[in-house]
C-alpha positions in Angstrom: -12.4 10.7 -15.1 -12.6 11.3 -11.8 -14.3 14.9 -12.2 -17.1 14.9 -13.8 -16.6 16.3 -17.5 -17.5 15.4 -20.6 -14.9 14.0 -23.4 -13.5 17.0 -24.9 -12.5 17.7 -21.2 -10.1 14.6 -21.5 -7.8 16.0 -23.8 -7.2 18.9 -22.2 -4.8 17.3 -19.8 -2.0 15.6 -22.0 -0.3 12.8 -20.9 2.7 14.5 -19.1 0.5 16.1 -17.3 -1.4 13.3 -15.5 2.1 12.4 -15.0 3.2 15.2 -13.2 0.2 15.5 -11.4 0.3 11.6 -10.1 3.8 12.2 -9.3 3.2 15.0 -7.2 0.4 13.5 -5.2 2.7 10.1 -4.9 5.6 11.8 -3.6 3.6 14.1 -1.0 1.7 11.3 0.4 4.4 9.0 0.6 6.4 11.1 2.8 3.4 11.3 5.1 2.5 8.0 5.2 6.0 6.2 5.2 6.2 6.2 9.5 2.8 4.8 10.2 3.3 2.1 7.1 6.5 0.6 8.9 4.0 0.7 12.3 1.4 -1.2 10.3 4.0 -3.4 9.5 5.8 -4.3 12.3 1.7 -4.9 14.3 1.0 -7.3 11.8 4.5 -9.0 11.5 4.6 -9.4 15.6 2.0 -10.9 15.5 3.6 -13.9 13.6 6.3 -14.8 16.4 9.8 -16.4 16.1 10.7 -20.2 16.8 11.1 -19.8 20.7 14.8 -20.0 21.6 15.8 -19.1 18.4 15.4 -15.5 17.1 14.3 -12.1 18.1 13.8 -8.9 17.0 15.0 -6.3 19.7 13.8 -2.9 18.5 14.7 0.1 20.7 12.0 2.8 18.8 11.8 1.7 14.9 14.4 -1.0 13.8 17.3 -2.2 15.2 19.2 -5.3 14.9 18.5 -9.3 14.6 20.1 -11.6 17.1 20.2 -15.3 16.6 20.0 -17.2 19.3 20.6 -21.0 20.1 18.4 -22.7 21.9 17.9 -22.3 25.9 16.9 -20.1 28.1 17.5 -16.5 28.2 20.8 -15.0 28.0 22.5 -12.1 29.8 23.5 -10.3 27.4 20.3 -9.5 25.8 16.9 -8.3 26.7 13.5 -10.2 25.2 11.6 -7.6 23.8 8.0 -6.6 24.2 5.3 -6.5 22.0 5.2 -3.3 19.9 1.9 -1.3 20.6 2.6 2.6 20.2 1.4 4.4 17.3 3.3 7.3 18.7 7.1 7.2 17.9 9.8 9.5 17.5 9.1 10.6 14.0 12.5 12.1 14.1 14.4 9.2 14.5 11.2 7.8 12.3 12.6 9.7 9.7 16.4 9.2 9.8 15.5 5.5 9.5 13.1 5.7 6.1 15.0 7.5 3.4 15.7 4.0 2.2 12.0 3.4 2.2 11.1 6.6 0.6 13.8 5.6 -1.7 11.5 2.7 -2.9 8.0 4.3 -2.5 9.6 7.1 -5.3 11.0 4.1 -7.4 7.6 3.3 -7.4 6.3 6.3 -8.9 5.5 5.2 -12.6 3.0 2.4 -11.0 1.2 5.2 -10.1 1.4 7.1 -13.2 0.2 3.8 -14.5 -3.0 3.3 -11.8 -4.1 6.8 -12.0 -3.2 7.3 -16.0 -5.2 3.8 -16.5 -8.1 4.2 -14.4 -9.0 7.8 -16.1 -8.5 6.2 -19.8 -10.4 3.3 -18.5 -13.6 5.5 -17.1 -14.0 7.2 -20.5 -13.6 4.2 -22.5 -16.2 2.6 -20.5 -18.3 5.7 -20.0 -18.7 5.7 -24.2 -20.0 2.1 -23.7 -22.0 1.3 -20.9 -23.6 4.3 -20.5 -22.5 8.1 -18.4 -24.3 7.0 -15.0 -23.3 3.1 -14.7 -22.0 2.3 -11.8 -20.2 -0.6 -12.5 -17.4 1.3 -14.7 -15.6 2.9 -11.3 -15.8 -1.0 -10.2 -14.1 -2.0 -13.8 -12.1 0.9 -14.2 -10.0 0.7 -10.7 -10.2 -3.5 -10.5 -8.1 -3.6 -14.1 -6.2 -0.5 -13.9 -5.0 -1.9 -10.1 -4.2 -5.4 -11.5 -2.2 -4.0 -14.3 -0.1 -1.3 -11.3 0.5 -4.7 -8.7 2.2 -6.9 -11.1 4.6 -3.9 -12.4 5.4 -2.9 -8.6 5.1 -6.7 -6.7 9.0 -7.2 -6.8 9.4 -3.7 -5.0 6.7 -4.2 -2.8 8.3 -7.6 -1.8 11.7 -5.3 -1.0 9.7 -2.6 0.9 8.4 -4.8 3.2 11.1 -6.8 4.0 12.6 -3.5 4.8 10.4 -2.2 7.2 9.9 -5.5 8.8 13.7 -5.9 9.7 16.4 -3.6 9.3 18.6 -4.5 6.3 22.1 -3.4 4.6 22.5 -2.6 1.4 24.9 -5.5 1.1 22.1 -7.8 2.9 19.1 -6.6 0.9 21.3 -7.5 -2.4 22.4 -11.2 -1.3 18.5 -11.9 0.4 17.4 -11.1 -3.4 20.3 -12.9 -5.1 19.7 -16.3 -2.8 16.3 -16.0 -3.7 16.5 -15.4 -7.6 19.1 -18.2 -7.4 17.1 -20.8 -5.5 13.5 -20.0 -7.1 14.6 -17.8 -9.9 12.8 -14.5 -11.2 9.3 -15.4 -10.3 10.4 -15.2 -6.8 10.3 -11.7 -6.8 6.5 -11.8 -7.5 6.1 -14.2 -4.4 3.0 -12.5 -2.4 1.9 -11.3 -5.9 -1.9 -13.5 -5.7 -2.3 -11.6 -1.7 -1.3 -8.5 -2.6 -3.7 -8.5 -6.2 -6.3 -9.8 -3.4 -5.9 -7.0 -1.1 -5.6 -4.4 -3.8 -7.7 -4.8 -6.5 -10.8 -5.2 -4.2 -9.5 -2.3 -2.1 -9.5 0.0 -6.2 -13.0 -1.4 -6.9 -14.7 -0.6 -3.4 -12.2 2.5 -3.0 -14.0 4.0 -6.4 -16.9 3.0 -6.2 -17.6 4.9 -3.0 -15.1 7.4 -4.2 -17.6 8.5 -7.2 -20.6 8.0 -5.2 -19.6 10.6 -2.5 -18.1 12.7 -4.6 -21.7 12.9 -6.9 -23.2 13.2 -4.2 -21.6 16.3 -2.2 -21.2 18.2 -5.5 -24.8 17.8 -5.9 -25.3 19.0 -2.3 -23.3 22.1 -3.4 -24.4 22.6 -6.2 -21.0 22.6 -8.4 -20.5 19.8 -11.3 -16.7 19.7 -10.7 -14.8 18.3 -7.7 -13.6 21.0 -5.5 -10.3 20.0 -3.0 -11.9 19.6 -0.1 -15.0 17.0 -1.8 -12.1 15.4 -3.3 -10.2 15.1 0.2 -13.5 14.1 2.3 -14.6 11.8 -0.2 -11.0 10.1 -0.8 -10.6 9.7 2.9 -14.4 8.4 3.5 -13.8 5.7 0.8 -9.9 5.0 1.4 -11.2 4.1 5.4 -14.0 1.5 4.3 -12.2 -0.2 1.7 -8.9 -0.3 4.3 -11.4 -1.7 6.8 -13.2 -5.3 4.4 -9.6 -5.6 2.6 -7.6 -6.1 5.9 -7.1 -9.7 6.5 -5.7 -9.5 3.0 -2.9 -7.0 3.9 -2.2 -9.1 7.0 -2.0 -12.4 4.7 0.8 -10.3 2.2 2.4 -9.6 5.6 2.7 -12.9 7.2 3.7 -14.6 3.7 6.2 -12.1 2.7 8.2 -11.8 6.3 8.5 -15.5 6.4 10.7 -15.2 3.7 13.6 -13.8 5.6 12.9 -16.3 8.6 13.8 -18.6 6.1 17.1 -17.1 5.6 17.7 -15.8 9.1 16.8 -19.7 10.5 17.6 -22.1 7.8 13.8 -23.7 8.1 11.9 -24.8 5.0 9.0 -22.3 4.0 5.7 -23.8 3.6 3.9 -23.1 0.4 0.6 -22.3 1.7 -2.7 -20.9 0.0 -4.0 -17.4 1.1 -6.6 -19.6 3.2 -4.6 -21.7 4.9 -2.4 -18.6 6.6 -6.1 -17.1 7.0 -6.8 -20.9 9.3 -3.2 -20.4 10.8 -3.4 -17.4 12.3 -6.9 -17.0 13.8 -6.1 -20.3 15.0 -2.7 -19.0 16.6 -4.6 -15.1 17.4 -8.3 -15.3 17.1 -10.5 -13.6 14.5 -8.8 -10.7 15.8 -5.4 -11.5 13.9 -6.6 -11.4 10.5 -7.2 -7.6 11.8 -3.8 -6.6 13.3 -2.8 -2.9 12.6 -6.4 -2.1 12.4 -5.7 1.5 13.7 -2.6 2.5 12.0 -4.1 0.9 8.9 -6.5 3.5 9.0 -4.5 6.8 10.3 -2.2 6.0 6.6 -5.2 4.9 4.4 -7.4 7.7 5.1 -5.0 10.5 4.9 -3.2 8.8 1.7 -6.3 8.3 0.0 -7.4 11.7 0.9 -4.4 13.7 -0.1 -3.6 11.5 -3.3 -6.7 11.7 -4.5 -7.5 15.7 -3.9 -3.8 16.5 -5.0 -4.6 14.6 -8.4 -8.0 17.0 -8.8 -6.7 19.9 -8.0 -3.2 19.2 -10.6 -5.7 18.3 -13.3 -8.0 21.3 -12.5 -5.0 23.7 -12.8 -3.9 22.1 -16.0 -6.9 22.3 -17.6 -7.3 26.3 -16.7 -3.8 26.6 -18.2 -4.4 24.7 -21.1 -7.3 26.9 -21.6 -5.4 30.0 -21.2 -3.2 29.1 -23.6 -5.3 28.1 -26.0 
């Protein structure tokens, strides 16, 4: 578990419980996150240009609209847009513009539950096995309990980031799904699956293994055995940054792979059915070494508050049920 106790500890915290508590966390850190996600976002999407002459995204703070364009040279009655570098936006107007984000991150609540409910049965499982002090089992633990959460959330994931890469309609975000179902059928919806379980499931196993490390550590420094708020929210942040920082190029790659799919409706081209690699070749060939790390900085400013507040709001909902349970009991 990811305080230290010992198994009787375990039970004390019923199933409803971790769900609550995983809820919680998930809701609180997605409405602090959502903003800077859609800046990561649109860095790393910009950074995968339009056929010249053809289309364009003019955005006037977050999203606007999509303009087609034939070919030739600039028109009147539109401005070419810059590249978007700010980190510091209106969150107001941020804010008006993500409730149908939000309205997907809390959809994806039960992955959560899953992740966090999985990782903790996990932990003990292996704990009982290989030994209290092996540090391999945060590795296990968080690689299988992440695979299992990415393939239940890829088809919303898929949805979220078209979202925040372009600015959809209901009605739009409905027929984009339906042509794609139609064309490729169901397993379309997991398209960006293989990047994404790439990006994540090294991100869970270098995220806890540094996670338990640091934690161990500054409660031995203290002198406590269990995980106060703020170790859990120093240590979560610490870890969430370096495993943000090795599994970039991976987020970049789900990016680039998943926004093409709505060039493909927006330009009628054929998409190319390339491997992970092969986008990796493509775009530092197209932006340098430096590509495959676009969004470094607002990467960073989510996962290491996210992490941090996730992570110490999970504790601190299991420490409190726990002294409840006790009381009751």
């Amino acid at each position: 578990v990811m305080a230290e106790m010992d198994d009787s500890d375990l039970d004390k915290t019923s199933s409803i419980q971790q769900a609550i508590e995983s809820c919680f966390g998930a809701i609180i850190t997605s409405f602090f996150v959502a903003p800077l996600d859609v800046v990561k976002i649109r860095l790393q999407a910009q950074s995968n240009p339009f056929s010249k002459g053809k289309c364009f995204v003019y955005s006037n703070g977050l999203m606007d609209h999509i303009c087609v364009c034939e070919n030739g040279d600039s028109k009147a009655w539109y401005k070419k847009p810059g590249h978007f570098k700010g980190t510091l936006v209106r969150t107001f107007y941020i804010y008006l513009k993500l409730f149908p984000l939000l309205y997907f991150r809390i959809m994806a609540l039960p992955t959560t539950v899953i992740y966090f409910a999985c990782y903790d049965q996990l932990h003990e499982a292996l704990k009982s096995r290989l030994g209290k002090d092996d540090d391999h089992i945060p590795v296990l633990a968080g690689s299988l309990s992440r695979f299992g959460s990415v393939t239940v959330v890829s088809p919303l994931e898929l949805i979220r980031t078209r979202m925040q890469s372009r600015q959809l309609s209901y009605k739009q975000l409905y027929t984009y799904i339906s042509n794609e179902v139609a064309r490729d059928g169901w397993l379309s919806l997991w398209r960006g699956w293989s990047s994404t379980v790439l990006r994540d499931v090294p991100f869970s196993a270098i995220y806890w293994y540094n996670y338990e490390r640091f934690k161990k550590m500054m409660c031995k420094k203290v002198g406590t055995h269990e995980s106060t708020f703020f170790i859990a929210f120093t240590s979560g942040a610490a870890s969430g940054s370096i495993a943000a920082v090795i599994t970039l190029p991976f987020d970049v790659v789900k990016t680039h792979r998943q926004t093409e799919l709505w060039e493909r409706e927006t330009l009628k081209s054929k998409l190319n059915c390339t491997s992970i690699w092969a986008v990796m070749k493509k775009i530092v060939a197209k932006n340098g070494i430096t590509g495959l790390f676009a969004g470094i900085i607002p990467r960073l400013i989510k996962v290491a508050p996210a992490c941090a507040i996730m992570i110490s709001t999970y504790e601190y909902g299991k420490s409190f049920f726990r002294h409840l349970n006790e009381k009751k009991n």
